[in-house]
DSSP file (Angstrom, degrees, kcal/mol; ACC not computed):
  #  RESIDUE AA STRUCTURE BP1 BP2  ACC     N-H-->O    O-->H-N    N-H-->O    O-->H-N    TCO  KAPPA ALPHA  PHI   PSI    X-CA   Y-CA   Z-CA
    1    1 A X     >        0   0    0      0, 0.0     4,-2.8     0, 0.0     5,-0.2   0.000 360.0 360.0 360.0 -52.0  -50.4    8.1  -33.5
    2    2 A X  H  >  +     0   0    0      1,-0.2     4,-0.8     2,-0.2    56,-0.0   0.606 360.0  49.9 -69.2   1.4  -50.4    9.8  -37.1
    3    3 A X  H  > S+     0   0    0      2,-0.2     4,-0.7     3,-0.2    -1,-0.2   0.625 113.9  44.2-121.7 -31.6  -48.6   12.7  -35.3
    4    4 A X  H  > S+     0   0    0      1,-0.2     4,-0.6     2,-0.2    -2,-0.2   0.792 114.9  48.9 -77.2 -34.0  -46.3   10.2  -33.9
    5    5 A X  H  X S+     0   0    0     -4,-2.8     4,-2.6     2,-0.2    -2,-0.2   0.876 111.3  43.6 -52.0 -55.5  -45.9    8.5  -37.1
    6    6 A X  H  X S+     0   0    0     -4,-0.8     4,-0.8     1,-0.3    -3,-0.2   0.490 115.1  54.8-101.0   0.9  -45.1   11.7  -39.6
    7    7 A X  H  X S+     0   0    0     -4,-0.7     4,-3.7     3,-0.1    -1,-0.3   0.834 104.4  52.8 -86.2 -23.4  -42.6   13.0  -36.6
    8    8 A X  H  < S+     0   0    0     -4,-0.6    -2,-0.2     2,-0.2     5,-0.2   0.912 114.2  40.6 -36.3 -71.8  -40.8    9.5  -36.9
    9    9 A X  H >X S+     0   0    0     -4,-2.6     3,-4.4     1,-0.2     4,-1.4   0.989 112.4  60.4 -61.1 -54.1  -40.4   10.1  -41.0
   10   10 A X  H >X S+     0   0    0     -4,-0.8     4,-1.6     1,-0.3     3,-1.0   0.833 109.3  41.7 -37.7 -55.5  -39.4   13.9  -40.1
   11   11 A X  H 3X S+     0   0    0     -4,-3.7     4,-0.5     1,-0.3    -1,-0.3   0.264 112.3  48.2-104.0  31.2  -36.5   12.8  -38.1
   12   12 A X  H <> S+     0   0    0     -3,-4.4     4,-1.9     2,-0.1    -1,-0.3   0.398 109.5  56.2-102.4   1.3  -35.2   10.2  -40.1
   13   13 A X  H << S+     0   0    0     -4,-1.4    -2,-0.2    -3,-1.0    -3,-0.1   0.773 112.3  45.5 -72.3 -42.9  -35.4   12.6  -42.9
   14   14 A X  H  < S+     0   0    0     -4,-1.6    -3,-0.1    -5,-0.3    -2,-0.1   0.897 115.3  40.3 -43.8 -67.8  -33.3   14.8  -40.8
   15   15 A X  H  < S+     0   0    0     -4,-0.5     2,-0.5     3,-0.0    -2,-0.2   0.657  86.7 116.2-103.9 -13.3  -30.7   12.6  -39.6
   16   16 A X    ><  -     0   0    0     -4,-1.9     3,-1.1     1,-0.2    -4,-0.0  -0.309  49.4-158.3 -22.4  94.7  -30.2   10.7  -42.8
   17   17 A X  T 3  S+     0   0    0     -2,-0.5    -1,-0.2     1,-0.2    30,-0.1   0.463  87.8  55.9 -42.0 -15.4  -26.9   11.1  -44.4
   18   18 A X  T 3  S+     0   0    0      1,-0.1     2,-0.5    28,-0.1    29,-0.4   0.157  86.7  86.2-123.7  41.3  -28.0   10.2  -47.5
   19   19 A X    <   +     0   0    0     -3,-1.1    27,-0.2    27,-0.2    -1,-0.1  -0.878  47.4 177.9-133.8 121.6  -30.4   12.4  -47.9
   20   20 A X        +     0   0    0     25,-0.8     2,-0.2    -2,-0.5    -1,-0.1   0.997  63.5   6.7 -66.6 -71.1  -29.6   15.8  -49.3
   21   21 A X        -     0   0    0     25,-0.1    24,-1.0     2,-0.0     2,-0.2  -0.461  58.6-154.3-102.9 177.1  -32.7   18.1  -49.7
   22   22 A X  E     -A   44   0A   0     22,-0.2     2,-0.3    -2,-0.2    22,-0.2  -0.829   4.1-166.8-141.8 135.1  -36.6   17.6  -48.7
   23   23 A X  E     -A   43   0A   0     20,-2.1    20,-2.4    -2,-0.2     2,-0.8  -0.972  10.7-152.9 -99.6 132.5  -39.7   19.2  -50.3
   24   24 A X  E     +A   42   0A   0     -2,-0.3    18,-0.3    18,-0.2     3,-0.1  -0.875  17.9 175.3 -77.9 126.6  -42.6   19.0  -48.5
   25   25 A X  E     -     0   0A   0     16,-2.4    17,-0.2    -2,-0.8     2,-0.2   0.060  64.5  -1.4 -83.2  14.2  -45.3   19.1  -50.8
   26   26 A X  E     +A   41   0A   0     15,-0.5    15,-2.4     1,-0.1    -1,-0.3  -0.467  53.4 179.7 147.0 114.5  -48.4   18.5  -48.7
   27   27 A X  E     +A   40   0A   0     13,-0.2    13,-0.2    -2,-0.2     2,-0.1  -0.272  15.3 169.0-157.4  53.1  -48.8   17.9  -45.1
   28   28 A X  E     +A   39   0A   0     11,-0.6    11,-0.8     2,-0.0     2,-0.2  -0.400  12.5 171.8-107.7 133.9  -52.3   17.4  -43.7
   29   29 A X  E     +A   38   0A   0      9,-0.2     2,-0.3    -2,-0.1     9,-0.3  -0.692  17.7 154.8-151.1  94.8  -53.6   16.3  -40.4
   30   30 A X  E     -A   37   0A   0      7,-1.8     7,-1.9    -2,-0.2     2,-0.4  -0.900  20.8-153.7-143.8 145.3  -57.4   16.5  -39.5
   31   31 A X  E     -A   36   0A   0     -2,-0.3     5,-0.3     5,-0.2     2,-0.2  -0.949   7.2-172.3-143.0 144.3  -60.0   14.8  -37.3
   32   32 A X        -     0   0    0      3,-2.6     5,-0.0    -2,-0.4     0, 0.0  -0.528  52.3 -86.0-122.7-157.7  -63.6   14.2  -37.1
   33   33 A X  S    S+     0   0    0     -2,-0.2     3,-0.1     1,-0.2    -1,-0.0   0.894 125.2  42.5 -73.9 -34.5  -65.4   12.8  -34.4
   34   34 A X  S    S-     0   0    0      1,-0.1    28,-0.3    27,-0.0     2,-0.2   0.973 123.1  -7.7 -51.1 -78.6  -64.8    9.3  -35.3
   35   35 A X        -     0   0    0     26,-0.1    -3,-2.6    27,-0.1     2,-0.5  -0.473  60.5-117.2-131.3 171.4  -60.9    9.1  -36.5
   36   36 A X  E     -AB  31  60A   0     24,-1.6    24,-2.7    -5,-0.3     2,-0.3  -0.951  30.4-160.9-140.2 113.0  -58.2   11.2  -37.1
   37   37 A X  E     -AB  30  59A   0     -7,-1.9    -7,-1.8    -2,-0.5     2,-0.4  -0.981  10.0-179.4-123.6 124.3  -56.8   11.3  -40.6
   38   38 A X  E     -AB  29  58A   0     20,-0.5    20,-2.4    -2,-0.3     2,-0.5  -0.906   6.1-178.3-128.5 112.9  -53.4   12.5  -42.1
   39   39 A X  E     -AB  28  57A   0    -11,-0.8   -11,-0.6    -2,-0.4     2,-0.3  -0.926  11.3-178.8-110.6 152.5  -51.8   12.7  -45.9
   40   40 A X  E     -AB  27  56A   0     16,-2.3    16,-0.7    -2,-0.5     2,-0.5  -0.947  11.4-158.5-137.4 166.4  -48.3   14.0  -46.3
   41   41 A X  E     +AB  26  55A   0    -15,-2.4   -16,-2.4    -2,-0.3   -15,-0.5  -0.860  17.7 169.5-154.3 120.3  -46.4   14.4  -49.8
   42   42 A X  E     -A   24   0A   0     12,-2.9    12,-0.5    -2,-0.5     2,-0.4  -0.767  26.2-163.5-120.2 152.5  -42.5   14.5  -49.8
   43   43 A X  E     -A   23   0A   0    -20,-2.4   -20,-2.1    -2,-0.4     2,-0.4  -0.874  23.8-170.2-148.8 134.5  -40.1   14.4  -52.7
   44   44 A X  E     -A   22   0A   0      8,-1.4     8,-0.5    -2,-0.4     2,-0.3  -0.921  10.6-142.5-121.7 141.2  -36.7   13.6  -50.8
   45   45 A X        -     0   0    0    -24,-1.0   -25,-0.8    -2,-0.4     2,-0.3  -0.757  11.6-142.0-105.1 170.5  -33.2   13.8  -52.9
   46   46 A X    >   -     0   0    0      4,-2.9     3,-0.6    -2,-0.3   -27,-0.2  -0.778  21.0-117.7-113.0 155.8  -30.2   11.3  -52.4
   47   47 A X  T 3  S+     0   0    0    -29,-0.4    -1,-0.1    -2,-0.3   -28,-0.1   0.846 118.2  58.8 -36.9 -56.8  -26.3   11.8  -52.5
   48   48 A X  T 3  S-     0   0    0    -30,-0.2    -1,-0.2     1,-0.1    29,-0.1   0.719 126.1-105.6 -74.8 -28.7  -26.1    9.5  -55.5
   49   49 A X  S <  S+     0   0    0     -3,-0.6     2,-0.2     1,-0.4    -2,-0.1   0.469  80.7 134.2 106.7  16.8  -28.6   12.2  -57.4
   50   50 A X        -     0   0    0     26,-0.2    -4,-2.9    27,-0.1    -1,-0.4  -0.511  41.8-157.5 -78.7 161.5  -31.7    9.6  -57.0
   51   51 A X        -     0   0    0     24,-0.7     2,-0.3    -6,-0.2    -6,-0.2  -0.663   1.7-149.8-156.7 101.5  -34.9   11.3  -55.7
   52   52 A X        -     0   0    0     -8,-0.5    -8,-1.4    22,-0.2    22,-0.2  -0.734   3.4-149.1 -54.7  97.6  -37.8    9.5  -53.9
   53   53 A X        -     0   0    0     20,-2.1     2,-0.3    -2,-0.3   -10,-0.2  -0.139  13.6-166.5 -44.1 149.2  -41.7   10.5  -54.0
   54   54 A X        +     0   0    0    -12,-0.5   -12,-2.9    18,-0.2     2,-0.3  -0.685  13.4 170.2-172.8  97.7  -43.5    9.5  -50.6
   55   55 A X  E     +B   41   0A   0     -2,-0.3    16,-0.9    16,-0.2   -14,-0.2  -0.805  10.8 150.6-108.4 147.0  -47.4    9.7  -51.0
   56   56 A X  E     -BC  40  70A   0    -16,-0.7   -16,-2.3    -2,-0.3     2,-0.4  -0.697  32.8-157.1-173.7 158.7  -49.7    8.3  -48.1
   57   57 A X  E     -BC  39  69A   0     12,-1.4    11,-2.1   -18,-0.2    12,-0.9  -0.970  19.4-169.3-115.4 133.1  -52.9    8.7  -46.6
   58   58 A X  E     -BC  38  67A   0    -20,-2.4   -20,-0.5    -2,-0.4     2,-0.4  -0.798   9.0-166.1-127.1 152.7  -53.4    7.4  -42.8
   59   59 A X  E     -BC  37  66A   0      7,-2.9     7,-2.0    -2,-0.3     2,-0.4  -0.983  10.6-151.4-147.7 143.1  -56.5    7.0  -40.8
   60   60 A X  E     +BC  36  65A   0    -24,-2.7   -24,-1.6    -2,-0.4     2,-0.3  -0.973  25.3 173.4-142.0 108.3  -56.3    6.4  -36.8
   61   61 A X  E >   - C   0  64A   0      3,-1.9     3,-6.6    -2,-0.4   -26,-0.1  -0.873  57.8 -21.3 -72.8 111.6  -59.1    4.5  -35.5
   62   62 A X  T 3  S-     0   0    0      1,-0.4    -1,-0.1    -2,-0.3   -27,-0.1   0.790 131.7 -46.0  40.7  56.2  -60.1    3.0  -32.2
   63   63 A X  T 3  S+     0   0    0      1,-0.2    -1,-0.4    -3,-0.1     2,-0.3   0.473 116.5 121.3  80.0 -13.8  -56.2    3.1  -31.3
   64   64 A X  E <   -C   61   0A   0     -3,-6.6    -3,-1.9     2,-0.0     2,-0.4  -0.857  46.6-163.9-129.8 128.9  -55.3    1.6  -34.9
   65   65 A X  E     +C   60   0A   0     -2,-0.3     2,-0.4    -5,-0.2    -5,-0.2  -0.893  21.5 166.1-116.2 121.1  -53.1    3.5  -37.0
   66   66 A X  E     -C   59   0A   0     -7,-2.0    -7,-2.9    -2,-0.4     2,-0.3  -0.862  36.4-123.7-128.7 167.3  -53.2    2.2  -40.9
   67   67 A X  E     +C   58   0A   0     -2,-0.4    -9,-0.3    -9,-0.3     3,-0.1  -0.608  27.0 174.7 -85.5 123.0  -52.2    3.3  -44.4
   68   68 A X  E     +     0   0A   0    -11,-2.1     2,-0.2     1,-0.6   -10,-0.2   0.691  68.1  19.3-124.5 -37.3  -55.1    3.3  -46.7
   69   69 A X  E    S+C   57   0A   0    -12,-0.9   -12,-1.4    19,-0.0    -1,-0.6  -0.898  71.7 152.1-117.9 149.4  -53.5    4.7  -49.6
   70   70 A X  E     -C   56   0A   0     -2,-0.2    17,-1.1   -14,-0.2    18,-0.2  -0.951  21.1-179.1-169.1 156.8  -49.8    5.1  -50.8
   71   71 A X  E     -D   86   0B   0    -16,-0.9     2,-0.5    -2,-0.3   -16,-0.2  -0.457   9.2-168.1-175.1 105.8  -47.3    5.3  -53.5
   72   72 A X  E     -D   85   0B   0     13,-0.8    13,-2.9   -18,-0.2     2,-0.3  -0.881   9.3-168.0 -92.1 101.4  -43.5    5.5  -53.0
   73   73 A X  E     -D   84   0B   0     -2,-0.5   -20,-2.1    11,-0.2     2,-0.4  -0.900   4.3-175.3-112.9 128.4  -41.6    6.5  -56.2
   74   74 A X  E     -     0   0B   0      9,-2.4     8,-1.4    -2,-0.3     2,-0.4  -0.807  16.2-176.1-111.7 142.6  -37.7    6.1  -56.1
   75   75 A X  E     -D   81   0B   0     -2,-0.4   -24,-0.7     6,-0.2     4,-0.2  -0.763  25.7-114.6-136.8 121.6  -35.7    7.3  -59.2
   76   76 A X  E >>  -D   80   0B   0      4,-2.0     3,-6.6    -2,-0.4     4,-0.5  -0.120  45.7-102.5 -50.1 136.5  -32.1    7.7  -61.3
   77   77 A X  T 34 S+     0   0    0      1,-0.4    -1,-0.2     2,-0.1   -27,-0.1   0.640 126.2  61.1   3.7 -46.0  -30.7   10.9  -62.0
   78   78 A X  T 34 S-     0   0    0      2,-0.1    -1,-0.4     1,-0.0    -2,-0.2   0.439 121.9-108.1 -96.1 -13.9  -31.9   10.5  -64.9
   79   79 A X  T <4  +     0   0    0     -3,-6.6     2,-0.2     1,-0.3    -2,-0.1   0.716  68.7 148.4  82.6  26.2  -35.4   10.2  -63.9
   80   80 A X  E  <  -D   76   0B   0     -4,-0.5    -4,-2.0     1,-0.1    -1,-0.3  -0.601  56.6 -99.1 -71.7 122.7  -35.4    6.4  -64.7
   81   81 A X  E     +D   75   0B   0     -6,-0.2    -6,-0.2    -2,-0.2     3,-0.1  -0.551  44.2 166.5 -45.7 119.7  -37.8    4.0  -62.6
   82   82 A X  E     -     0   0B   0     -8,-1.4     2,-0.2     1,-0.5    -1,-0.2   0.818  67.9 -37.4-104.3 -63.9  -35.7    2.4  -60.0
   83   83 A X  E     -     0   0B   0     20,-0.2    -9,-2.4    -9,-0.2    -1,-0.5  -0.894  52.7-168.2-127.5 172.7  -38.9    1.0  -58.0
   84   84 A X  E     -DE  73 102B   0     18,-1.3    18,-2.5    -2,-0.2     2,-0.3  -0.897   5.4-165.1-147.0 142.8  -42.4    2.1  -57.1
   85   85 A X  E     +DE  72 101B   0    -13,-2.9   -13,-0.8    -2,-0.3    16,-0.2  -0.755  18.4 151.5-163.3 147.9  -44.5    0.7  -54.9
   86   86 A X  E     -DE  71 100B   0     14,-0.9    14,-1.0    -2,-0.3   -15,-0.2  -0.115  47.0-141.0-132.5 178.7  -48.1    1.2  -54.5
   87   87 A X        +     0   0    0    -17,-1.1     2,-0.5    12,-0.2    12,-0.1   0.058  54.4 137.5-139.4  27.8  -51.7    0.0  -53.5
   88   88 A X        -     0   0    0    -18,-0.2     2,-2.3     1,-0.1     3,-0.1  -0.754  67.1-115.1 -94.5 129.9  -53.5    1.7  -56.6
   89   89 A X  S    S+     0   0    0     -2,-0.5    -1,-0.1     1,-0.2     3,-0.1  -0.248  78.9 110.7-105.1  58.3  -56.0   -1.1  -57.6
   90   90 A X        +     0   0    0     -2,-2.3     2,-0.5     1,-0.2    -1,-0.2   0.361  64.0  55.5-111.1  15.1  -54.7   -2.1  -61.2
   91   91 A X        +     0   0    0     -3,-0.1     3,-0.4     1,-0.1    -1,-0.2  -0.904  54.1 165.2-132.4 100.4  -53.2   -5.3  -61.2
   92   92 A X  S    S+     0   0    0     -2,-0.5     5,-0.1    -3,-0.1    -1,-0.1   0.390  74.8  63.4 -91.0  -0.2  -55.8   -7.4  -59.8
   93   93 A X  S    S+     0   0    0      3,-0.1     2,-0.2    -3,-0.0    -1,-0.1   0.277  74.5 101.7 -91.5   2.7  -53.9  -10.5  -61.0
   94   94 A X  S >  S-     0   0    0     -3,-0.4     3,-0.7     1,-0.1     6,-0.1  -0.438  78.3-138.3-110.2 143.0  -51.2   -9.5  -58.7
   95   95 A X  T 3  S+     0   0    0      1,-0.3    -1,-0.1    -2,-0.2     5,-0.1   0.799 110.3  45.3-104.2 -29.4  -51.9  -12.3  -55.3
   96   96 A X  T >  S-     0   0    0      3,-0.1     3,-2.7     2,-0.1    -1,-0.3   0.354 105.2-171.6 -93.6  25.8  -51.2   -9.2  -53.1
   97   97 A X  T <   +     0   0    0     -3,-0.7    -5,-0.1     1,-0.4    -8,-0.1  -0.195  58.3  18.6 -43.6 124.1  -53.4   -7.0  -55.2
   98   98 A X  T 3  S+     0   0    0     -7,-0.2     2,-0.8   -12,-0.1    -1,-0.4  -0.594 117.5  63.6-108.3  59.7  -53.6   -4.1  -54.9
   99   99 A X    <   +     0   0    0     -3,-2.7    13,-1.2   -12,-0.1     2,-0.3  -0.926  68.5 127.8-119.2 134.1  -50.6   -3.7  -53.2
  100  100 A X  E     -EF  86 111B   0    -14,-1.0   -14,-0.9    -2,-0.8     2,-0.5  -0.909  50.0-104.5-153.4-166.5  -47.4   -4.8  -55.5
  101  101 A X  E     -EF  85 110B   0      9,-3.5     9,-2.0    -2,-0.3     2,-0.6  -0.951  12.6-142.0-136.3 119.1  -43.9   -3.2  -56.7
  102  102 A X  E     -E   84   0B   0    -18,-2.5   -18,-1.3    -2,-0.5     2,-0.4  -0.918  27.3-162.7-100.0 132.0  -42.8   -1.7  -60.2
  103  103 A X        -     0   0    0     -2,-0.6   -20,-0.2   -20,-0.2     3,-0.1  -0.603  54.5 -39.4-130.3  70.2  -39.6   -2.8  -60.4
  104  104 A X  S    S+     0   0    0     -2,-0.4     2,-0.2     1,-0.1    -1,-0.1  -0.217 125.7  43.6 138.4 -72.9  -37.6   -1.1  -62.8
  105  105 A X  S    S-     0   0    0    -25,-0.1    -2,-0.1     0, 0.0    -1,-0.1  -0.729  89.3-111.7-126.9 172.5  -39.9   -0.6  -65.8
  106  106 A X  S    S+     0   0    0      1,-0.2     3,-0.2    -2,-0.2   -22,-0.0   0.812 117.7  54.6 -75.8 -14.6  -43.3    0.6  -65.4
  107  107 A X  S    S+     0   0    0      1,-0.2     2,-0.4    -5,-0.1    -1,-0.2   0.712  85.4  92.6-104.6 -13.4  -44.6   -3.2  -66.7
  108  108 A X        +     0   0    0      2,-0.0    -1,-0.2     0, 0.0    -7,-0.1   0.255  51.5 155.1 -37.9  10.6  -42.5   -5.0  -64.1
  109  109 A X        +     0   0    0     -2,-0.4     2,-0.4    -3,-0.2    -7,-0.2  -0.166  10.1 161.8 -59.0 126.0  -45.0   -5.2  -61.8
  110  110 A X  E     -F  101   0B   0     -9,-2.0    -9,-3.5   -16,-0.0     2,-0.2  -0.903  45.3 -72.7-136.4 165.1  -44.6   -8.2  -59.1
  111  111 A X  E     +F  100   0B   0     -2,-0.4     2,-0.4   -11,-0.2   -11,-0.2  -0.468  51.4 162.3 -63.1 134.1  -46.3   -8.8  -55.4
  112  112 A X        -     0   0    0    -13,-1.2     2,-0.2    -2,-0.2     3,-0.1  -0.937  35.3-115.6-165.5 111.0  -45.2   -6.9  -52.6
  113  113 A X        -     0   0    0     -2,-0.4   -13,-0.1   -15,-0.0   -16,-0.1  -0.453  45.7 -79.5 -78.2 160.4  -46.9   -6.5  -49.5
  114  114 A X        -     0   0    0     -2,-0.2     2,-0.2   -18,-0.2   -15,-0.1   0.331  54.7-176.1 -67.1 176.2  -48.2   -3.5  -48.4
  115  115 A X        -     0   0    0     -3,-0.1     2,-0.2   -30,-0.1    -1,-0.1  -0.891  21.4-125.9-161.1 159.1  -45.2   -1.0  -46.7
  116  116 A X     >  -     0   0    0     -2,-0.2     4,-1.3     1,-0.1     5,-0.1  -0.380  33.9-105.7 -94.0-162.7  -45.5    2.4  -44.9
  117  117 A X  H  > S+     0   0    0      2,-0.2     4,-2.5    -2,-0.2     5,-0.4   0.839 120.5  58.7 -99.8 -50.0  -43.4    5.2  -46.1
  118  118 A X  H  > S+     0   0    0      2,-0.2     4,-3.6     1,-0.2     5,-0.3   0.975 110.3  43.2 -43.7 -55.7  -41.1    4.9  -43.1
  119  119 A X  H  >>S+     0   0    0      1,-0.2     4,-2.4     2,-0.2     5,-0.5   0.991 113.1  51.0 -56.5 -55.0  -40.3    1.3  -44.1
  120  120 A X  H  X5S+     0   0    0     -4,-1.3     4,-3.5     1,-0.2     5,-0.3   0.932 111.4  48.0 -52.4 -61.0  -39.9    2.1  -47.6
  121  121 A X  H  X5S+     0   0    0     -4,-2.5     4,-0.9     2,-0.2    -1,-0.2   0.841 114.3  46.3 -56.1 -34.0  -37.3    5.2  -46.7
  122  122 A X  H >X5S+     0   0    0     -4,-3.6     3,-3.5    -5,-0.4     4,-1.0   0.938 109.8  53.0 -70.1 -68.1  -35.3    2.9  -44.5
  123  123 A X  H 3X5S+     0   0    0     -4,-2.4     4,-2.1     1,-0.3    -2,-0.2   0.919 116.9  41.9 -34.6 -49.2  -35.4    0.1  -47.3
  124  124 A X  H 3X<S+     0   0    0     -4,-3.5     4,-0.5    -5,-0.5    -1,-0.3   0.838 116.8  45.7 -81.5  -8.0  -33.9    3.0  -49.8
  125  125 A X  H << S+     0   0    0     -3,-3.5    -2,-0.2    -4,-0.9    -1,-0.2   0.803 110.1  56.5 -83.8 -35.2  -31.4    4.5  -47.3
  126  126 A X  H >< S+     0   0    0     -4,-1.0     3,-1.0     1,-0.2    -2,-0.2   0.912 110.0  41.5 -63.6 -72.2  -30.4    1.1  -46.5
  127  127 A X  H 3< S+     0   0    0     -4,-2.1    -1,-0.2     1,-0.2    -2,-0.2   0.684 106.4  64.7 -55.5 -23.0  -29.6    0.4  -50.0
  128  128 A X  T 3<        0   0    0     -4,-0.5    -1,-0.2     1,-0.2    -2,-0.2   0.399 360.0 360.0 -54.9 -19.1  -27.9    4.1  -50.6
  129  129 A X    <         0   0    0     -3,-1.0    -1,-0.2    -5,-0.1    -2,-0.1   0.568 360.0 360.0 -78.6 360.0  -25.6    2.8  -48.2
């Protein structure tokens, strides 16, 4: 499943048009007797000269593959917030706490339910468009 998952991002990373370059930063896949667990780390650039961060950690369980950690940072040229959004557990005031979206400026913060990195890359490709 995580293997099935982080080839899924590969090849929309691939056949994206609006995505120029890729660095992988970090690309991990390891199992213990229990589960099978995977982080990756990307930084992807855009056409427009935006460039997108793509942290997550995955754990595959008894058939179930979930996201336990994650934080997808999109940015201007200019190296300006365009969104982030995360599950790192500092807005507890937040009704989807901890997962929510800085939207803009780093003190924007509103509710957003939790997302994978796939979803998140379509959502920004989508909008590139």
């Amino acid at each position: 499943m995580i293997d099935n998952y982080l080839e899924e991002l590969d090849n929309l990373i691939l056949a994206a048009d609006e995505i120029i370059d890729i660095e992988i930063l970090r690309k991990s896949i390891w199992e213990t007797e229990f589960e099978k667990l995977g982080f990756y780390r990307y930084r992807t650039f855009f056409r427009d000269g935006s460039m997108a961060e793509f942290s997550e950690r995955l754990i595959e369980e008894k058939g179930i593959l979930k996201t336990t950690k994650y934080r997808f940072h999109w940015q201007n040229k200019d190296g300006g917030l365009i969104k982030r959004w995360d599950n790192a557990a500092h807005h507890p005031e937040i009704e989807t706490f901890p997962h929510h979206l800085h939207n803009g400026f780093e003190e924007m913060v509103t509710p957003h339910p939790g997302n994978t990195g796939l979803e998140i890359l379509l959502l920004i490709i989508k909008n590139l468009m």
